[in-house]
C-alpha positions as CSV (number, residue, x, y, z in Angstrom):
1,X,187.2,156.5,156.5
2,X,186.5,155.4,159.8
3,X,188.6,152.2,160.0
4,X,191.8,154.7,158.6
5,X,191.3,157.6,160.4
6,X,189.5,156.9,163.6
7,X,187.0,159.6,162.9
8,X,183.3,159.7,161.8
9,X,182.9,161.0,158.2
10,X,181.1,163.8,159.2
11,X,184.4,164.6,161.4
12,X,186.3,164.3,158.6
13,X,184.4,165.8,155.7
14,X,184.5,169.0,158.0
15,X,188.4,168.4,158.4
16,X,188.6,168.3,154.6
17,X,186.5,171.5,154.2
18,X,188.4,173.2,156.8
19,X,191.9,172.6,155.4
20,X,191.0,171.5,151.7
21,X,191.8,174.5,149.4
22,X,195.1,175.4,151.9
23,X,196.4,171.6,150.6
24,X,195.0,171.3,147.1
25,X,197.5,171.0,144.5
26,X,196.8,171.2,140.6
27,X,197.4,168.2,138.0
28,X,200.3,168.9,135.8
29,X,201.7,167.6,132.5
30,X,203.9,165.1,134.7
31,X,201.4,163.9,137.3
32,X,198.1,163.9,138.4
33,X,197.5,165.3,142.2
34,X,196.5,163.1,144.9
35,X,193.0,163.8,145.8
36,X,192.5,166.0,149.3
37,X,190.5,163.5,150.8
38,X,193.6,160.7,150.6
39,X,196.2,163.4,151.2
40,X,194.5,164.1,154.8
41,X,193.8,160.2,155.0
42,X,197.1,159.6,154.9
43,X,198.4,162.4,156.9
44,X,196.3,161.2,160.2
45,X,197.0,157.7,159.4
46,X,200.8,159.0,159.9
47,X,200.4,160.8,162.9
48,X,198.5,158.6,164.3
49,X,200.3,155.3,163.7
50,X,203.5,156.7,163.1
51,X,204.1,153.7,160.4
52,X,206.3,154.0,157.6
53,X,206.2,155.9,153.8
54,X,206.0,152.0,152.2
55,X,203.6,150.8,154.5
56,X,201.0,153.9,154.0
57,X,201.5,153.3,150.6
58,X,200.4,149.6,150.3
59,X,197.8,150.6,152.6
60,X,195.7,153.2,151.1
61,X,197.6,152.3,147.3
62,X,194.1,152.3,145.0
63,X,193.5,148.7,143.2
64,X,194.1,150.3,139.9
65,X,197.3,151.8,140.1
C-alpha cells in the first residue's frame, strides 16, 4: 500500500477502520462491490496524483479481471 498511497499500512489500516462502514457498499444481483481497501486506495491515489479515471484503472485493475 505504501508505493500507492504514500502511507504506512498501519496509517492506512486505521484510515480504513476510521471511514470503512461510512463507504461500504453491498454486492448486488448486477455487480459485486469494490472492496474498502481499493476504494480508499484509489481515492488517495486521486487526490494525490490528480491522474485520470483510465489511468487509476489500469493501475490498481486486479490481474484477473
Amino acid at each position: 500500500m505504501q508505493n500507492l498511497t504514500g502511507m504506512s499500512m498501519s496509517d492506512f489500516e486505521k484510515l480504513a477502520t476510521i471511514v470503512g462502514l461510512q463507504i461500504a457498499k453491498r454486492d448486488t444481483n448486477f455487480r459485486e462491490t469494490i472492496p474498502i481497501n481499493e476504494r480508499i486506495a484509489v481515492t488517495l491515489r486521486f487526490l494525490a496524483t490528480r491522474d485520470s479515471f483510465g489511468s487509476l484503472m489500469y493501475l490498481l485493475k486486479s490481474p484477473n479481471s
